[in-house]
C-alpha positions as CSV (number, residue, x, y, z in Angstrom):
1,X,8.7,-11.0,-22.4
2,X,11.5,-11.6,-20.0
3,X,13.4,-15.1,-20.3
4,X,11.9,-16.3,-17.6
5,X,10.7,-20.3,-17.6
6,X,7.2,-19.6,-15.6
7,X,6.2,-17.0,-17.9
8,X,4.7,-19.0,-21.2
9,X,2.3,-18.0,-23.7
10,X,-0.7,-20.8,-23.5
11,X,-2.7,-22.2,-26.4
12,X,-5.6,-19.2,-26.0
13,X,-2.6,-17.1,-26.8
14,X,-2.7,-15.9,-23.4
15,X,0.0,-15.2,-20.1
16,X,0.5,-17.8,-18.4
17,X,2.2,-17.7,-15.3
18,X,3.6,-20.9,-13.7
19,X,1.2,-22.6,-16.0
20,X,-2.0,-20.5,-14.6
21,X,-3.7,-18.4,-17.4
22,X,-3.2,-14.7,-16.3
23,X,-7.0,-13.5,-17.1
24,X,-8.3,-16.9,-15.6
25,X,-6.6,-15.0,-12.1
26,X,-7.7,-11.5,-13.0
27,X,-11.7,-13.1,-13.3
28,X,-11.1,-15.5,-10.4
29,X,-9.8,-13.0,-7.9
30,X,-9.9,-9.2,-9.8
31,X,-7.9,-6.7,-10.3
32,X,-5.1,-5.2,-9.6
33,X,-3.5,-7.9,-8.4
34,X,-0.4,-9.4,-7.1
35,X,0.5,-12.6,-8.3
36,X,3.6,-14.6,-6.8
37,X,5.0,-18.1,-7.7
38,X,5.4,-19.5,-4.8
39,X,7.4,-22.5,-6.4
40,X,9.5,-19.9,-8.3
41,X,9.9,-18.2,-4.5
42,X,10.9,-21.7,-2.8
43,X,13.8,-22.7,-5.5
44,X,15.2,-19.0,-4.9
45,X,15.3,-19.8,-1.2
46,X,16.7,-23.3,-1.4
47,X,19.5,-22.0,-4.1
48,X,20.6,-19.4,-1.2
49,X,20.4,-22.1,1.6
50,X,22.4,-24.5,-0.4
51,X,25.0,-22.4,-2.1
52,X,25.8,-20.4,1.4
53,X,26.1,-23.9,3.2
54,X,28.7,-24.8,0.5
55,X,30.7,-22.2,-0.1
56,X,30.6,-20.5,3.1
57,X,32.5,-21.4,7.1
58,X,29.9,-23.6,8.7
59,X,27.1,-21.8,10.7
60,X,26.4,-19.5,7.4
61,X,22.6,-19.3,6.3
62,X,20.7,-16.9,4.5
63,X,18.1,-14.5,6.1
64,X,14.7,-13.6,4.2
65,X,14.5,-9.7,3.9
66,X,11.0,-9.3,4.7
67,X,11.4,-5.8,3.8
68,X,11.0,-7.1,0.2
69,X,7.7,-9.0,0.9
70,X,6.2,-9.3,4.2
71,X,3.2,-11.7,4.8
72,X,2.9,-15.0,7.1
73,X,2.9,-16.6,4.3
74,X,6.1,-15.8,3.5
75,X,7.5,-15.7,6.8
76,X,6.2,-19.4,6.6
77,X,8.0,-20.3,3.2
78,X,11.2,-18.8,4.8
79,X,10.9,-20.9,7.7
80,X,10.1,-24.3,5.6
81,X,12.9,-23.6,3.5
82,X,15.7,-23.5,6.2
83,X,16.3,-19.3,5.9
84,X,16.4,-17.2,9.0
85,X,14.6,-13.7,8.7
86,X,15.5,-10.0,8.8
87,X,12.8,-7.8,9.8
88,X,13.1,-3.9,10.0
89,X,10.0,-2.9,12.7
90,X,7.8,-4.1,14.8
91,X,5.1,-4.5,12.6
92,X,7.4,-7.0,10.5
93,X,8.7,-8.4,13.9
94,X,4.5,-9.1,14.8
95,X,4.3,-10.6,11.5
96,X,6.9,-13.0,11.9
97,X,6.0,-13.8,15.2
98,X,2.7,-14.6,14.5
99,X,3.2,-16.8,11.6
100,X,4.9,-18.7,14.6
101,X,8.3,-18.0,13.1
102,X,11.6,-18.9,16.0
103,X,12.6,-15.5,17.0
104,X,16.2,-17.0,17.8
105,X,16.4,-17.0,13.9
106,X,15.3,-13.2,13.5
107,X,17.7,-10.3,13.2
108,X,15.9,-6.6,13.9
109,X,17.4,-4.2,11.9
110,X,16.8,-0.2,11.4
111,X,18.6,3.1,12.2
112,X,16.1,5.0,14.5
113,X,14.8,2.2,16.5
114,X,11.8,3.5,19.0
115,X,12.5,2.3,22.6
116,X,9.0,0.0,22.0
117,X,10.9,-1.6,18.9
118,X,14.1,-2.4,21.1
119,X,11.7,-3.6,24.3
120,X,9.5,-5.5,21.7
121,X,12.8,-7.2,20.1
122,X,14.5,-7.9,23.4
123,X,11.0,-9.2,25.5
124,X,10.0,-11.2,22.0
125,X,13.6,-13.4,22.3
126,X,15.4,-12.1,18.8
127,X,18.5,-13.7,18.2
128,X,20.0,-10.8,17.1
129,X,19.9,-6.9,17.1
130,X,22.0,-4.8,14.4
131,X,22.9,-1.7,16.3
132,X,23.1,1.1,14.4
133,X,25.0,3.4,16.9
134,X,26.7,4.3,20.0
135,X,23.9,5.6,21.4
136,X,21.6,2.4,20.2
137,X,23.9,0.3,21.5
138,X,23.7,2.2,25.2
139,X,19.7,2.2,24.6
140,X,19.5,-1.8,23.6
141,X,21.9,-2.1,27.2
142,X,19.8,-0.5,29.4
143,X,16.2,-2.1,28.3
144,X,18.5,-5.5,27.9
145,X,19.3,-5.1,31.3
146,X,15.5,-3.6,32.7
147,X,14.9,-7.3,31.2
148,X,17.3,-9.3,32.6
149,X,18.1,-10.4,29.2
150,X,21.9,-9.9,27.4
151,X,21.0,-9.2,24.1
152,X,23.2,-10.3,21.2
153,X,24.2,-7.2,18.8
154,X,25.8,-7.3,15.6
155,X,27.3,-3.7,15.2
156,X,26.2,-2.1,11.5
157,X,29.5,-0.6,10.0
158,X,29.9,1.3,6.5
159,X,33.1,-0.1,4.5
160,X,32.8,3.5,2.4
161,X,32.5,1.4,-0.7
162,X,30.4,2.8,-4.0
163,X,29.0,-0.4,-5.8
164,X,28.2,2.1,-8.5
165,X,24.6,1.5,-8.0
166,X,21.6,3.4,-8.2
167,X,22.2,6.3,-5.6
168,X,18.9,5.6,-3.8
169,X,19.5,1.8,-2.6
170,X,23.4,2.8,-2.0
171,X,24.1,2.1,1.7
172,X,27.8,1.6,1.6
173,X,29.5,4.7,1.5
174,X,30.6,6.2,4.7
175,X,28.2,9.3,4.6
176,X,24.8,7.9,4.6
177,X,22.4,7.2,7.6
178,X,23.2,3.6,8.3
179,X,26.0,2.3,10.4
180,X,29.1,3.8,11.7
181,X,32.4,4.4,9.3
182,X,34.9,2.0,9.4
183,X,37.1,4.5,7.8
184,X,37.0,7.1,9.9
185,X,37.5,5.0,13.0
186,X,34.5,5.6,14.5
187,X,33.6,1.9,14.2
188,X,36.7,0.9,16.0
189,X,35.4,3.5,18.7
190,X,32.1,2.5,18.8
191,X,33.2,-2.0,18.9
192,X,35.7,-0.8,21.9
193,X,32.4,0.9,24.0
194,X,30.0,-2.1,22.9
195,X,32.3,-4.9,24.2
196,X,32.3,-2.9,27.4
197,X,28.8,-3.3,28.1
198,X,27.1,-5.3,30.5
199,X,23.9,-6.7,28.6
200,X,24.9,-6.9,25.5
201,X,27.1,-9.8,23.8
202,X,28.3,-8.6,20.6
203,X,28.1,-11.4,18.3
204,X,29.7,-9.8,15.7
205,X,29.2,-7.3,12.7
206,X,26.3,-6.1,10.1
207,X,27.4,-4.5,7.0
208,X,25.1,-3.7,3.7
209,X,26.6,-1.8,0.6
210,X,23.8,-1.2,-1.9
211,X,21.2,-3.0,-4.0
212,X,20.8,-4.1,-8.0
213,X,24.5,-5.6,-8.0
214,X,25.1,-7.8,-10.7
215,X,28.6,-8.6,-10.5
216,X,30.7,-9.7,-7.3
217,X,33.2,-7.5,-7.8
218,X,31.7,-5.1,-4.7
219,X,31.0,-8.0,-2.5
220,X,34.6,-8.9,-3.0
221,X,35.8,-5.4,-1.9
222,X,33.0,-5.6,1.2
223,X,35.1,-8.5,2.3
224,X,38.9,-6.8,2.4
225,X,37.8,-4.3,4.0
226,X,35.5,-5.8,7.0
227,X,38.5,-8.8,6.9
228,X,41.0,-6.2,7.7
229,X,38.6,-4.4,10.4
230,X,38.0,-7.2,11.9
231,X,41.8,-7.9,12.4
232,X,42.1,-4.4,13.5
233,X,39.5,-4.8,15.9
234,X,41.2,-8.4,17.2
235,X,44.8,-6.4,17.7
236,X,43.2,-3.3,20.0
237,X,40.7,-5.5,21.7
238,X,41.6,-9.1,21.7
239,X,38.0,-9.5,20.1
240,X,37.7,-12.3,17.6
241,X,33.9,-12.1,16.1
242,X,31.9,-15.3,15.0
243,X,29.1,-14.1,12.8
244,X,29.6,-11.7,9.7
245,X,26.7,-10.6,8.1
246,X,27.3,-9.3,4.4
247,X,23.8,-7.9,3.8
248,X,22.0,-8.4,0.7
249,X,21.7,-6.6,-2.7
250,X,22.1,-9.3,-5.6
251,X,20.3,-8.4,-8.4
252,X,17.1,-9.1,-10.2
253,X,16.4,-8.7,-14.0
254,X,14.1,-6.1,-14.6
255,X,14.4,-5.8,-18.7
256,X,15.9,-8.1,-20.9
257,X,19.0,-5.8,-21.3
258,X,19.7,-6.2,-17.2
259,X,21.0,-10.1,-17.9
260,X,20.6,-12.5,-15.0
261,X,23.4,-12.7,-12.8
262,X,24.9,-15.8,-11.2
263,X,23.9,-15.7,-7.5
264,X,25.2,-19.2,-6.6
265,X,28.6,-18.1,-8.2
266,X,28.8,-15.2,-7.0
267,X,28.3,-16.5,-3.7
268,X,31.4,-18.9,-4.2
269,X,33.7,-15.9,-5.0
270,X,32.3,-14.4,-1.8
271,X,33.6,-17.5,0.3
272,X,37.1,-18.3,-1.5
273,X,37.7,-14.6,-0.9
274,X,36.7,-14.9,2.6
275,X,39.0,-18.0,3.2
276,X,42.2,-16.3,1.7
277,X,41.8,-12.9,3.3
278,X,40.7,-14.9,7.1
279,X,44.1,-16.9,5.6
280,X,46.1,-14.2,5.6
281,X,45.2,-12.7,8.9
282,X,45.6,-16.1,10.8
283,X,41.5,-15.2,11.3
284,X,38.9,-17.8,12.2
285,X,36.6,-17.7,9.4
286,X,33.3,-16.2,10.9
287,X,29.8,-17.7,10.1
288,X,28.8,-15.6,7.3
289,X,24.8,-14.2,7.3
290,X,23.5,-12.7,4.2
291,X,20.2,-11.1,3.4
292,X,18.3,-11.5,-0.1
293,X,15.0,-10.4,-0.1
294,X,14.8,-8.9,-3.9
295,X,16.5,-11.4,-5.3
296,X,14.1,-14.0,-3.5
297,X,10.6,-13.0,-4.9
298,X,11.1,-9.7,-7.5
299,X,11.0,-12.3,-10.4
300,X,8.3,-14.4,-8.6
301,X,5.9,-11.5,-8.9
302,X,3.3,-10.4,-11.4
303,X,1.1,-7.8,-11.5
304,X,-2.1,-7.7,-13.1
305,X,-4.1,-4.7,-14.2
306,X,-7.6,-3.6,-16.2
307,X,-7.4,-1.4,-18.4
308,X,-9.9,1.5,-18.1
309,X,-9.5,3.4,-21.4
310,X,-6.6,4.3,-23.8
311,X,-6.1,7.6,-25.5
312,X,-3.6,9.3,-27.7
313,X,-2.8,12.5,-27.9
314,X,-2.4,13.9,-31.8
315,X,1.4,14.5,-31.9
316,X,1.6,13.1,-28.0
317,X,1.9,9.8,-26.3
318,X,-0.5,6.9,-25.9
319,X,-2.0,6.5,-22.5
320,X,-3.3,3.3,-21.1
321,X,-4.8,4.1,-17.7
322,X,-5.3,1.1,-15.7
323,X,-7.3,0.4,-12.1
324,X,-4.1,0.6,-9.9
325,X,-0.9,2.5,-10.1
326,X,1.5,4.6,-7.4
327,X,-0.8,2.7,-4.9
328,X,0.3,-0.5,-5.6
329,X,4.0,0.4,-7.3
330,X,5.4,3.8,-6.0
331,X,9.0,2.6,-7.5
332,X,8.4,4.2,-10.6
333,X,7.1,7.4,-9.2
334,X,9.9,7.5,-6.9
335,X,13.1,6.2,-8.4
336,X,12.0,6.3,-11.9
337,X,12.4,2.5,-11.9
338,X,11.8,0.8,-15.0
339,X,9.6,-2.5,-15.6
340,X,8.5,-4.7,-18.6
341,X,5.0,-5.4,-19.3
342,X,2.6,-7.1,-21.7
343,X,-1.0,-7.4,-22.8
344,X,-1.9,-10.9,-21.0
345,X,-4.6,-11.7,-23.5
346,X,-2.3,-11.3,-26.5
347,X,1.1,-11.7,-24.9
348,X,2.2,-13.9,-28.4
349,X,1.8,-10.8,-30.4
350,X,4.4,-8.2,-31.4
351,X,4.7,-5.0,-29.0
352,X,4.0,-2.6,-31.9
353,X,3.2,0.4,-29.2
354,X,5.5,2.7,-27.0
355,X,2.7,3.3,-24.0
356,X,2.6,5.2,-20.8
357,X,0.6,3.0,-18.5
358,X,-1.1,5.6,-16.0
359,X,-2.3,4.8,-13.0
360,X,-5.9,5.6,-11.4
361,X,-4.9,8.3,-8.7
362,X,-5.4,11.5,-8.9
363,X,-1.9,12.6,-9.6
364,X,0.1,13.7,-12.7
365,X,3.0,11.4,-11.5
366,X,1.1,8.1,-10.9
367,X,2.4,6.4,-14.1
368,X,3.6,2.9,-14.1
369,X,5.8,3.6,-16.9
370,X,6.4,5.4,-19.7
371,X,7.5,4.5,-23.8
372,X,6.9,1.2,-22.2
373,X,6.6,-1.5,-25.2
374,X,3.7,-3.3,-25.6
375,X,0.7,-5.4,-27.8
376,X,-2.1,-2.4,-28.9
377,X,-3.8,-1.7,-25.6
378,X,-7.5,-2.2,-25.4
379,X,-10.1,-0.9,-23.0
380,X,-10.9,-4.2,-20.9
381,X,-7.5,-6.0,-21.8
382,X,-5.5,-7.4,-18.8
383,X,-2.0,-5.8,-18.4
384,X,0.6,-8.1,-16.7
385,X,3.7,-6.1,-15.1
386,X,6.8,-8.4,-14.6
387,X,8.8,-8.7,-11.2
388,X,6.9,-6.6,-8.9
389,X,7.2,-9.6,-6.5
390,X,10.2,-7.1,-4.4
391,X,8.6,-3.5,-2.9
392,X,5.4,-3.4,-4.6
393,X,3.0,-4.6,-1.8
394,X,5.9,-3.5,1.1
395,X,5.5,-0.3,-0.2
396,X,1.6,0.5,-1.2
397,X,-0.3,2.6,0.0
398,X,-4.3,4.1,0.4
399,X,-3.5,7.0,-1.5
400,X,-7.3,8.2,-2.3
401,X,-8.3,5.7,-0.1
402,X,-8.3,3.0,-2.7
403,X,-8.1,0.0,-1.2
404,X,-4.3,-2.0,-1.6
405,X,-4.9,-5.4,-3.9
406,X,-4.3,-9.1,-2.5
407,X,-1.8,-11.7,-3.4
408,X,-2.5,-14.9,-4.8
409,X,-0.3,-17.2,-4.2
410,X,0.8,-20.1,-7.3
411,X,1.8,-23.5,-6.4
412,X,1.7,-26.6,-8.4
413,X,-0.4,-25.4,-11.0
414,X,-3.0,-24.3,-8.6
415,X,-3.9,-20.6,-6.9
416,X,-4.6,-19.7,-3.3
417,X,-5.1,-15.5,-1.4
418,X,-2.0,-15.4,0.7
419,X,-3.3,-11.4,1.4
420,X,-7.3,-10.6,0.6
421,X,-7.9,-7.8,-1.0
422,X,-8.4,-4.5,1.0
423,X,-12.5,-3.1,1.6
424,X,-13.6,0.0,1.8
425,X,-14.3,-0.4,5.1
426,X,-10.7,-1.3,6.0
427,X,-9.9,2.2,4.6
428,X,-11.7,3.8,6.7
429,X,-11.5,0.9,9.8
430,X,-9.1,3.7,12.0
431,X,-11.7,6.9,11.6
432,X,-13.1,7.9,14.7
């Protein structure tokens, strides 16, 4: 089991999670389902809020990346706990708004913005929009204007940094479909034509390098680089900009051998580098914005499965297929991303077994995992899978049309459905 405090093994020898026996859950509300600690969730947040506000130019606050985990609920939490919010469509944009969320504390984000995204983000108040582009930029001024509304922007740039990271959450390097290159000075280009238009205020600029970083070593980099652009920008234009936004990408523990890394420290390093490059180029410090979503609720998730049957194949692997999969959790089918799991009604005992957890879909590539280490598997038993709180509901699906699970929400030792679980008729609610 991962070294994680709200994961204990109770006196029925059972999973307990934030002191709530895991198969007490699976009876109460069925499976699969999502689990989430909201307490676990609310300490991540106040961490963030707290360590930004000290080590980091006044005015810095961290934004919820609802791209992670969208719900009310968690738009809610966010709110409670002093974050602002980063949404990437409408749809999370409705959410938020709906959960009665300030829109003056929402950034809109995404590279191919529809011209219903930018008029729904503009008309609903945002406080600010992270252009992507020139011809963004020109888009968000025209509909700004059609308004009578000037729209704050934060430009996106790309620093062309590597962070070394797994190649499909790395958004740094200059060719990739996010942003405009810094060095190839089309972001000077592109800051000269935005501070030239009539609707828009630009408040500043958006830059994100990658995801799963466990060391601040490429945070630290991020920060020369957009320092000296921003002094670049300040000599050509007289420009001085007030609001940085550093993304997010801080990592989560997935396996034991991952280690835990020191978000509040690394966040330090971020702002004494931040002071002594702003130091060296007589630069106000900007407010700095920065954009966990992963690293707020991956470890506060759970998932919890049935097993359906197990079978081995003589001089093959042992299956477990269980009454979710790709559906719920695509990350493995698509990045090959690896989790740990137990059995939850004998998560004291050794992992004796090297399984392949399968999913229920009708697909060779619905697996969960495979050689994954766990107790004998059982037809009936209750398979927990740790940290699937980050892009596991974000990213289901009704592949088969099998309905996507609900998330209960844990709080003070009780339970509550932040998300009910999905009907059949909701499957097929859209067919005309």
């Amino acid at each position: 089991m991962l070294n994680q405090q709200n994961l204990t093994v109770n006196a029925a020898g059972h999973l307990a999670i934030a002191g709530v026996d895991a198969l007490e859950l699976a009876g109460r509300y069925g499976t699969p389902l999502y689990v989430l600690d909201e307490d676990m969730v609310r300490a991540r947040m106040a961490l963030y809020v707290r360590a930004m506000k000290e080590h980091l130019p006044a005015g810095s606050r961290p934004c919820y990346a609802s791209k992670a985990l969208c719900c009310k609920a968690l738009c809610r939490m966010a709110q409670e706990e002093g974050m602002g919010l980063d949404v990437v469509s409408s749809g999370e944009l409705y959410t938020a708004l709906a959960a009665d969320f300030p829109p003056e504390d929402i950034c809109f984000h995404g590279n191919a913005k529809t011209e219903e995204d930018i008029h729904y983000a503009v008309s609903g108040g945002v406080g600010f929009i992270a252009a992507d582009g020139e011809e963004e930029l020109e888009r968000i001024d025209r509909i700004a204007g059609a308004l009578g509304v000037k729209q704050k922007v934060l430009l996106r740039v790309t620093p062309g940094i590597d962070p070394h990271t797994f190649a499909a959450v790395n958004t740094g390097v200059v060719d990739v479909k996010f942003g405009v290159p810094i060095p190839t000075g089309q972001a000077l280009a592109v800051t000269e034509r935005a501070l030239g238009l009539q609707n828009i205020c630009l408040a500043g600029f958006h830059c994100h390098i990658g995801s799963q970083i466990f060391e601040p070593g490429p945070f630290l980099l991020e920060v020369d680089v957009l320092t000296a652009f921003l002094a670049e920008v300040r000599e050509r234009t007289g420009y001085t900009a007030p609001v940085l936004n550093l993304g997010g990408g801080f990592a989560v523990a997935y396996e034991e051998a991952d280690g835990v890394p020191d978000c509040a420290g690394m966040i330090a390093a971020i702002g004494e580098r931040l002071t002594q490059r702003c130091g060296e180029y007589t630069y106000p410090a900007p407010a700095v914005l920065m954009e966990p979503g992963r690293g707020i609720v991956a470890a506060a998730g759970v998932t919890l499965y049935t097993v359906q049957n197990v079978k081995t194949v003589p001089g093959g692997r042992c299956y477990a297929a269980v009454d979710g999969g790709m559906g719920d959790n695509p990350r493995y089918a698509l990045y090959g991303s690896r989790y740990t799991a137990l059995v939850a009604d004998r998560a004291a005992e050794e992992k004796t077994h090297a399984v392949t957890l399968a999913g229920r879909c009708c697909e060779s590539g619905d697996l969960i995992g495979e050689g994954v280490p766990l107790q004998e598997p059982h037809t009936g038993d209750t398979v927990a899978v740790l940290v699937t709180g980050a892009y596991n509901y974000s990213m289901a699906s009704n592949y088969n049309r099998v309905p996507r699970p609900p998330i209960a929400a844990l709080r003070g030792g009780e339970s509550r459905l932040i998300v009910r679980r999905e009907t059949l008729r909701d499957v097929a609610m859209f067919d005309l």
